[in-house]
ROLO-340935 format. One record per residue (C-alpha): x, z, y; residue number from 1; residue in three letters. Coordinates in steps of 0.05 Angstrom, whole numbers, plus 32768, in hexadecimal, padded with zeros to 4 digits. Layout:
N
(pt (X,Z,Y),NUM,"ala")
...
END
This chain:
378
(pt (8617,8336,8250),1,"unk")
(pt (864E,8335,827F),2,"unk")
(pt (8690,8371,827E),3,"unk")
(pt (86B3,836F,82BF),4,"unk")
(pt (86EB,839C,82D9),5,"unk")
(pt (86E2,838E,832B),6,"unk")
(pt (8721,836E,8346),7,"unk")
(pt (8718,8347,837C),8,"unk")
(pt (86EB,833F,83C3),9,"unk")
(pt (86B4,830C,83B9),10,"unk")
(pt (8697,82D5,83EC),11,"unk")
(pt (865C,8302,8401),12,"unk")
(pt (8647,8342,8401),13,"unk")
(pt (8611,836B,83D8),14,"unk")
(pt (85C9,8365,83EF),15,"unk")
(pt (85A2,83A1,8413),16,"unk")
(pt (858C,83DC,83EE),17,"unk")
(pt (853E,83D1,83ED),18,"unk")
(pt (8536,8415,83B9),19,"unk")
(pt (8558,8440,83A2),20,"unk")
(pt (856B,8489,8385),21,"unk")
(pt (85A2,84B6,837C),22,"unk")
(pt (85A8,84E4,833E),23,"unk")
(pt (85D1,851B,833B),24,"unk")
(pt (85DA,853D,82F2),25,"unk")
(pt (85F1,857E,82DD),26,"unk")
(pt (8603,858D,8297),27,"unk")
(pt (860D,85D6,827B),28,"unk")
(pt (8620,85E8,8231),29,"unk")
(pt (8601,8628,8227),30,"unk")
(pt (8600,8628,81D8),31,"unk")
(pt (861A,860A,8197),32,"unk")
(pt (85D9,85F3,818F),33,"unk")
(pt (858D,85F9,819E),34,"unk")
(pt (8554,85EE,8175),35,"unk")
(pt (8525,85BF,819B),36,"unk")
(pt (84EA,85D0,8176),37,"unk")
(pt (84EB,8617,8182),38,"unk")
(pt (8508,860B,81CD),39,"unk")
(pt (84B9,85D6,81D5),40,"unk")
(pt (8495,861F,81BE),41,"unk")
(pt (84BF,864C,81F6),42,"unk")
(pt (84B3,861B,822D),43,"unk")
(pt (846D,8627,8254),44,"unk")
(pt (847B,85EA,8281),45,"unk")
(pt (8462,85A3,8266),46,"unk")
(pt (8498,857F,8240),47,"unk")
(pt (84A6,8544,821D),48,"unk")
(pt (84DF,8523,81F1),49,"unk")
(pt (8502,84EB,820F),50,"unk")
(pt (84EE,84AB,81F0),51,"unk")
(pt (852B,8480,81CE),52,"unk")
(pt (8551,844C,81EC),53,"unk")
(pt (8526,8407,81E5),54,"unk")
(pt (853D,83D3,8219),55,"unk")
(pt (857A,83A3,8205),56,"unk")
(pt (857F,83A3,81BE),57,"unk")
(pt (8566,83EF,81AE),58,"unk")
(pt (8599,83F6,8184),59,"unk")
(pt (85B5,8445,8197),60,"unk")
(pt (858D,8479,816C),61,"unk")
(pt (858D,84C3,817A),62,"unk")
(pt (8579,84EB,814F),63,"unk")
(pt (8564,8526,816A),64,"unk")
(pt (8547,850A,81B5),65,"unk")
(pt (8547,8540,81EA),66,"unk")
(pt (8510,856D,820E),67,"unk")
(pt (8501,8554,8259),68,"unk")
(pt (84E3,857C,8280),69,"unk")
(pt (84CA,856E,82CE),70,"unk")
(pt (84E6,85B4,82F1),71,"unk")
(pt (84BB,859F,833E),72,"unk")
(pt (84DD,858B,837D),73,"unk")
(pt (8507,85A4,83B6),74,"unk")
(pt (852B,8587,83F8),75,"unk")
(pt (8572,8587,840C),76,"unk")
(pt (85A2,856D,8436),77,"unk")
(pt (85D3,8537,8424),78,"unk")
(pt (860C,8517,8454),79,"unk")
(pt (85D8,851F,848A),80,"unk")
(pt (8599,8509,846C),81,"unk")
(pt (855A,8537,8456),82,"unk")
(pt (8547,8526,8410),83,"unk")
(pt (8518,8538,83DE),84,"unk")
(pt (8531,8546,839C),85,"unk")
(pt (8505,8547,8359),86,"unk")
(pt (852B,8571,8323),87,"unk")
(pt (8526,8566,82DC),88,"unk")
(pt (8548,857E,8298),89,"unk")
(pt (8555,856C,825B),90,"unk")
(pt (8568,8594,8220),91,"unk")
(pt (8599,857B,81EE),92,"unk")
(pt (8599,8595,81A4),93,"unk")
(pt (85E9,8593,81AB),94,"unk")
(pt (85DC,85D3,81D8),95,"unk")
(pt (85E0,85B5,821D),96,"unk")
(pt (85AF,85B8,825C),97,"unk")
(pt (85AF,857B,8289),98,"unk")
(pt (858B,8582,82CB),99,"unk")
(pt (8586,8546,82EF),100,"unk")
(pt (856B,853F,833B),101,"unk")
(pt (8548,8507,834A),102,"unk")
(pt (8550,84F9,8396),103,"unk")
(pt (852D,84B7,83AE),104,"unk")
(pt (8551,84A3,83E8),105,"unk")
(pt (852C,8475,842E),106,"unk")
(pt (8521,8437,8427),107,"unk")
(pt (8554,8402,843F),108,"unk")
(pt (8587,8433,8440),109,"unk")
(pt (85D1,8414,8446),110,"unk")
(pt (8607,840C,841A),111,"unk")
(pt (862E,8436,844A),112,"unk")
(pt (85FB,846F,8447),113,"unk")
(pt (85F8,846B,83FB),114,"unk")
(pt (8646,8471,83F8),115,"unk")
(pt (863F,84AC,8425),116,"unk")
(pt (8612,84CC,83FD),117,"unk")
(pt (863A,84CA,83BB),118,"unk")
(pt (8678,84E0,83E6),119,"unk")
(pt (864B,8527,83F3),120,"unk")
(pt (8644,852A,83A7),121,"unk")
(pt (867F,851D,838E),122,"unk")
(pt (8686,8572,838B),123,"unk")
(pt (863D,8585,8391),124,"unk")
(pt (8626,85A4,83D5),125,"unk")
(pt (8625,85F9,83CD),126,"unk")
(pt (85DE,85FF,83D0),127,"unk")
(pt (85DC,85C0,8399),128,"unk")
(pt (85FF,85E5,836B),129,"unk")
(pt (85DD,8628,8376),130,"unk")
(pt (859B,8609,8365),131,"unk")
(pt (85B0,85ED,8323),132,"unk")
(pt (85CF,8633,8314),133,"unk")
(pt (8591,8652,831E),134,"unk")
(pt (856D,861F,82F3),135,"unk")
(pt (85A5,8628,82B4),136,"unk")
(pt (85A7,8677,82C0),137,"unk")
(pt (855A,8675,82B2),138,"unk")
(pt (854C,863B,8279),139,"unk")
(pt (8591,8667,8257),140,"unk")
(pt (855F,86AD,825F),141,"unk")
(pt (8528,8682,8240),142,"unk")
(pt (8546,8661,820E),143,"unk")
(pt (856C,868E,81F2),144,"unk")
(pt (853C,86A2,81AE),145,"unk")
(pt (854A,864C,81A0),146,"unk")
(pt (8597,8651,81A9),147,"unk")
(pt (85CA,864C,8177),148,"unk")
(pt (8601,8670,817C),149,"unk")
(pt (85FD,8673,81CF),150,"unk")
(pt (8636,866D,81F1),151,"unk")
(pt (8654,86BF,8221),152,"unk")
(pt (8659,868D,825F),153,"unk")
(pt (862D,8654,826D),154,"unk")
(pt (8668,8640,82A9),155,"unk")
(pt (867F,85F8,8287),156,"unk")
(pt (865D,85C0,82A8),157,"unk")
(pt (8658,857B,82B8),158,"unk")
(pt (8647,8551,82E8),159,"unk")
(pt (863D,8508,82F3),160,"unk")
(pt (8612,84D7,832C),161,"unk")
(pt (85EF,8499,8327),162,"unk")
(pt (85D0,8472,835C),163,"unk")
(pt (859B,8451,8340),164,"unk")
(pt (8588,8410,8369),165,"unk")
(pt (8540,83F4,8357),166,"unk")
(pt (853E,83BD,838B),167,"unk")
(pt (8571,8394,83AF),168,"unk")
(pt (8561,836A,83EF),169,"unk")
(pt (8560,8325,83E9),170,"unk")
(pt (85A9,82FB,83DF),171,"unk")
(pt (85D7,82F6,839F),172,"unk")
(pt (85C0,830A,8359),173,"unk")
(pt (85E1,8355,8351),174,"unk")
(pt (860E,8339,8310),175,"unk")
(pt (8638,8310,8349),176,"unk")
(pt (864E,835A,8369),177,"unk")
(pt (8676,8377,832C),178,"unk")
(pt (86B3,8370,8356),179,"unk")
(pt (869A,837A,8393),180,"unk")
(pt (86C1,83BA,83B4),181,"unk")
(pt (8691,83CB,83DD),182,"unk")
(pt (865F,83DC,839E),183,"unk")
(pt (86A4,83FF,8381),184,"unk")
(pt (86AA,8428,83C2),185,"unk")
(pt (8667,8449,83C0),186,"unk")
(pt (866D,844D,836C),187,"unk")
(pt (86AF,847A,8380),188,"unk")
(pt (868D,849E,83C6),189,"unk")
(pt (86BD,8484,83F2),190,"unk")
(pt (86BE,846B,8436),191,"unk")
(pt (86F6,8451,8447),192,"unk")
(pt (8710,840B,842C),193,"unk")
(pt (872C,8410,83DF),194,"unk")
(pt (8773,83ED,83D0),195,"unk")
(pt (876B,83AF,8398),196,"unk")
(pt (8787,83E8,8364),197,"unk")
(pt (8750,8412,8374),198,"unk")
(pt (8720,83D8,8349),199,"unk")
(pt (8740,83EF,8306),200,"unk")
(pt (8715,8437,8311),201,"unk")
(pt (86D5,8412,8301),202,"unk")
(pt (86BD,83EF,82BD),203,"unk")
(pt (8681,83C5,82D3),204,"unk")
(pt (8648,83A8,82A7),205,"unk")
(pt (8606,836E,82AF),206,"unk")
(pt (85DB,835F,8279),207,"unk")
(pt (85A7,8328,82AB),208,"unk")
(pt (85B9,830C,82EE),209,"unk")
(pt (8591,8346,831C),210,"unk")
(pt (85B2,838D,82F4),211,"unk")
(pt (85FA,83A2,8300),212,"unk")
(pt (861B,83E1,82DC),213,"unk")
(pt (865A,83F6,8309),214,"unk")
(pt (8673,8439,82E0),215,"unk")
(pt (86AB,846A,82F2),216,"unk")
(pt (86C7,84B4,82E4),217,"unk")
(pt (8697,84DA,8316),218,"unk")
(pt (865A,84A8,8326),219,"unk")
(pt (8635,8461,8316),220,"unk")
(pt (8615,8431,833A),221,"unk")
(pt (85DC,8414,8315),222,"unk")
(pt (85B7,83D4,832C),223,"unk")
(pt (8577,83CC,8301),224,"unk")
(pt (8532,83AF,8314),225,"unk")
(pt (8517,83C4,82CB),226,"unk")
(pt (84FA,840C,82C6),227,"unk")
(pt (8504,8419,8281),228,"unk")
(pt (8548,83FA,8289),229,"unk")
(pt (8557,842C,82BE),230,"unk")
(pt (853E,846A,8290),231,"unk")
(pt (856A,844B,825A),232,"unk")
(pt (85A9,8446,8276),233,"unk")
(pt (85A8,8485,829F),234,"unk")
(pt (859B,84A9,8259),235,"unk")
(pt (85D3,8485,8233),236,"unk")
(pt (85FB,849B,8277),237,"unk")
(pt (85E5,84E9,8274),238,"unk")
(pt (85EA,84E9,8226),239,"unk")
(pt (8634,84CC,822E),240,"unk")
(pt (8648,8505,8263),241,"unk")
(pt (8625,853D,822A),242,"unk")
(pt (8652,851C,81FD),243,"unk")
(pt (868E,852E,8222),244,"unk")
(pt (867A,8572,8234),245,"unk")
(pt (8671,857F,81E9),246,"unk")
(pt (86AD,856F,81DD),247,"unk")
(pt (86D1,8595,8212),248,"unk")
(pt (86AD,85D6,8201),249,"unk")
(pt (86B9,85D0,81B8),250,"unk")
(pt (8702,85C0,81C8),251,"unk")
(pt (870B,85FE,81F6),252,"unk")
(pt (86ED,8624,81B9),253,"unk")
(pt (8722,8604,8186),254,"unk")
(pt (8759,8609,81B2),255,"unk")
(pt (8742,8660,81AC),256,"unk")
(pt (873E,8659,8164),257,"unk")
(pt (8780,8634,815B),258,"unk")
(pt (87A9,8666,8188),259,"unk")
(pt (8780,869D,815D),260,"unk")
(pt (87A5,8679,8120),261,"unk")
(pt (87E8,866F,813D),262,"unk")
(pt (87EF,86BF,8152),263,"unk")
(pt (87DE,86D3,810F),264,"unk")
(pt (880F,869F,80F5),265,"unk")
(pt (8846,86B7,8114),266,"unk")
(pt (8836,8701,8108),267,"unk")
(pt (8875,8726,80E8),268,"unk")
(pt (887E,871C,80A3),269,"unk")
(pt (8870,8747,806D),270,"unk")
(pt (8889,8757,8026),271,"unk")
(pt (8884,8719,7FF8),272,"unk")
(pt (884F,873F,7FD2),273,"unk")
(pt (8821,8746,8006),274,"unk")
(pt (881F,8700,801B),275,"unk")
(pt (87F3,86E3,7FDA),276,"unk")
(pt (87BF,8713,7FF0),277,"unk")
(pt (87B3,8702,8038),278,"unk")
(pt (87C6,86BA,8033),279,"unk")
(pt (8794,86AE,8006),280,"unk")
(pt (8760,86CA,8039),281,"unk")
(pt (877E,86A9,8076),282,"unk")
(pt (877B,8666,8050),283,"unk")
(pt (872E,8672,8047),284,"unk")
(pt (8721,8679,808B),285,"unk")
(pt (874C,8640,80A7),286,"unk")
(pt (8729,8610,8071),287,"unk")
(pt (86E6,862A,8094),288,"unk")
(pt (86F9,862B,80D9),289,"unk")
(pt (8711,85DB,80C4),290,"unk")
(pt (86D8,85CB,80A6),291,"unk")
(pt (86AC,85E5,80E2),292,"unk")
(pt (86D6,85BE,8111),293,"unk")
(pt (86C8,8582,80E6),294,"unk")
(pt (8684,858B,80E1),295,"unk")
(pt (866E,8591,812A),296,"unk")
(pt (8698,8565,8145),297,"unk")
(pt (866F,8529,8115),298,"unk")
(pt (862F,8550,812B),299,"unk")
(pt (8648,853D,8174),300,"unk")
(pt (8665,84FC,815E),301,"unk")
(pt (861A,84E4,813B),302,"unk")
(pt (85EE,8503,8177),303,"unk")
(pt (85F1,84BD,8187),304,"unk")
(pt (85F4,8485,815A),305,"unk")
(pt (8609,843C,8166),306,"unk")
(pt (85E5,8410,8130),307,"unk")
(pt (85F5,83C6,814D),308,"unk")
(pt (8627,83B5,8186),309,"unk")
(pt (85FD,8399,81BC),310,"unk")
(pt (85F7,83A2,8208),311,"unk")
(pt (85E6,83F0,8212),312,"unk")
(pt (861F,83FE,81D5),313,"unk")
(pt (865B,83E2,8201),314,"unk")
(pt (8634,840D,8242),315,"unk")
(pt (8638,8449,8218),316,"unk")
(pt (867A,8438,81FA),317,"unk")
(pt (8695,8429,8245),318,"unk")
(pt (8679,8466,825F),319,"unk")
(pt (8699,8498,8228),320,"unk")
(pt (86DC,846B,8232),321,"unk")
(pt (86D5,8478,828C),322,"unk")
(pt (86CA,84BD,8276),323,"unk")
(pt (8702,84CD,8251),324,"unk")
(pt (86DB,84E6,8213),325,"unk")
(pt (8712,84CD,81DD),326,"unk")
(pt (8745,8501,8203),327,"unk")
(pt (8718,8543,81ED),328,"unk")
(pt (8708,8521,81A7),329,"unk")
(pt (874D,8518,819C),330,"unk")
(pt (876A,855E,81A7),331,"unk")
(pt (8735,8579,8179),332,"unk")
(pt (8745,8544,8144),333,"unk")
(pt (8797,8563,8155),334,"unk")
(pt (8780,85A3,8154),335,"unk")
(pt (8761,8594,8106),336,"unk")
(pt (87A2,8572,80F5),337,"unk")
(pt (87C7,85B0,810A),338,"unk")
(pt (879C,85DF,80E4),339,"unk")
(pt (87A1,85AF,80AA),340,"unk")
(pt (87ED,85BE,80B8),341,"unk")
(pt (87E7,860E,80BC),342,"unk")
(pt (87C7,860B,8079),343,"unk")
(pt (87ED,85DA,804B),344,"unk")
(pt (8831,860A,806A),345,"unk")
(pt (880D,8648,804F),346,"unk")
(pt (87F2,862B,8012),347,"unk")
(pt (8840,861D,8004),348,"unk")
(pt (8857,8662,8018),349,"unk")
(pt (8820,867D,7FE8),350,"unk")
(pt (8831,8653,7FAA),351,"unk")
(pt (8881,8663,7FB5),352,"unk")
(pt (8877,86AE,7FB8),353,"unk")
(pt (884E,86A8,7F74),354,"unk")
(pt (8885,867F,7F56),355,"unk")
(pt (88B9,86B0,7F6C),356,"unk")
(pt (8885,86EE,7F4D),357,"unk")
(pt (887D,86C5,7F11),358,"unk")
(pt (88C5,86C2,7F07),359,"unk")
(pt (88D4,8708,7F17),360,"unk")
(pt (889C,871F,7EE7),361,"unk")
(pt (88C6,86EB,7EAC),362,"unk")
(pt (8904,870E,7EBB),363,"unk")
(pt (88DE,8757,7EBE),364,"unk")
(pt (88C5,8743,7E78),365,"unk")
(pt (88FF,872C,7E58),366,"unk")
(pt (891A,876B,7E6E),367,"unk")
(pt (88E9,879C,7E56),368,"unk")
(pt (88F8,8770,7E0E),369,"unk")
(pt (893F,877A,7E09),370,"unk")
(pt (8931,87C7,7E20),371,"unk")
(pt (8907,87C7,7DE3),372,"unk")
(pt (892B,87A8,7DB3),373,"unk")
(pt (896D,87D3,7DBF),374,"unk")
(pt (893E,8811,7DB5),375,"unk")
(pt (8928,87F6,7D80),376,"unk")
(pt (8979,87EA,7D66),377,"unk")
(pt (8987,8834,7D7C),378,"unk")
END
């Protein structure tokens, strides 16, 4: 297995596309979760789980593999050229939709045309968008009775493209073009030439001389004559982008609950006797609100699980590193550490009002006492 980072132009350039086909994804989180058995009884349309990840070592387990299911066809328009799209979706226990579409592009089509056509998706064409709308705004309708806790607006997305190259023409094994910019150009949908700093954008990959993973932010270009190669690493690549948009809903939904905390934090304060009662109660409820930050974020964390550090490990690992995933898990983990804060400052202010009570009620006592005994004098 090769890493590369593309740096520099090489002797030649990369051999024709022979086949080849662009997928376009679209992720929603509509719910905290949904229940994949009940969401196989709800759908009328033949399903199927996705199988696990075999090729290369085999050695990323998931747990709960999603529902796929095949949604038909329909043409479009992209950078000039009438396609056919097949649309698919997969539904992810973690509460996400991922429609995919399929679009199988001519034959022999260029490296400039391909470039072209990831420029037109680098924001998804209007009537693009609108169909994976409709398709969310329905499965969300249907699914509804297997949701968990679904989410008042379905809006968060992501999206992510892969162009998917079965064949290359004859020439140089693909392995030889990790640093080739024109490869990087079409990964990044561009069409003019790319400065040398423009090759630290992409992370690229090779496992045998003939495949070739070029990964960045928006899009990948994937060079694999395998066909259950190709299923596996677009998977591991549409698992890593669910990943991050797991994270960023649940971080939008912290962020609510900290700011929640922090207004009733700074609320005016009250007489000392007052505060034992409703600290004790606040306390509760930021100990629950930690622990259920804890606990989904590891149910997002082990969605996924890396059991030996071979070739589709670093691919995943590279992908969730291009895609900035560590930023979102890290302001949750800061969020936690604030909360974690917010308690231990009123667990303090509790314990020194009871201390001051205590002392008051000595005092009170010793009083009452010496009120006694002087009656008793008298």
């Amino acid at each position: 297995m090769t890493v590369t980072t593309p740096a520099s132009t090489p002797a030649s350039t990369p051999p024709e596309i022979e086949h080849a086909t662009l997928q376009l994804y679209q992720l929603y989180d509509v719910a905290f979760g949904i229940n994949l058995e009940r969401a196989e009884t709800l759908l009328k349309t033949p399903k199927s789980r996705v199988r696990p990840v075999v090729t290369r070592g085999g050695s990323i387990e998931i747990p709960h593999l999603p529902l796929e299911i095949h949604l038909g066809e329909r043409a479009l328009d992209l950078a000039g050229i009438p396609l056919t799209a097949h649309i698919h979706l997969r539904i992810y226990d973690l509460g996400i939709l991922a429609f995919r579409m399929m679009i199988h592009l001519p034959d022999g089509v260029s490296w400039d045309n391909a470039a072209a056509l990831l420029g037109a998706v680098q924001s998804y064409p209007p009537d693009v968008l609108e169909n994976f709308r409709q398709q969310r705004d329905a499965f969300v309708t249907l699914l509804q009775p297997a949701m968990e806790r679904p989410y008042a607006s379905s809006e968060r997305g992501e999206d992510y493209a892969i162009l998917l190259i079965e064949r290359l023409g004859p020439g140089a094994a693909a392995a030889q073009f990790a640093r080739d910019p024109l490869i990087l150009r079409t990964a990044l949908g561009e069409r003019r030439p790319l400065s040398a700093s423009a090759a630290q954008l992409a992370t690229s990959f090779s496992y045998y001389e003939d495949d070739l993973i070029v990964l960045t932010w928006g899009a990948a270009v994937v060079v694999e004559p395998d066909a259950t190669a190709r299923e596996d690493v677009a998977l591991l690549l549409e698992f890593a982008n669910a990943q991050l948009l797991a994270f960023r809903s649940y971080d939008a939904e912290v962020e609510r609950d900290l700011a929640r905390v922090a207004r009733r934090v700074a609320r005016s304060r009250r007489p000392r006797w007052t505060v034992l009662v409703s600290s004790g109660r606040f306390l509760r409820e930021i100990h629950g609100l930690i622990a259920d930050i804890t606990d989904t974020s590891a149910r997002v964390e082990n969605a996924l699980k890396v059991t030996e550090d071979v070739y589709w490990n670093r691919v995943y690992a590279a992908a969730l590193t291009v895609l900035k995933v560590e930023v979102w898990r890290t302001g949750i983990a800061e969020t936690v550490a604030v909360l974690r804060e917010t308690a231990a400052l009123l667990r303090d202010e509790a314990q020194e009002v009871l201390a001051i009570s205590l002392e008051v009620l000595v005092i009170v006592l010793i009083a009452i006492e010496l009120v006694v005994a002087l009656l008793g004098l008298h």
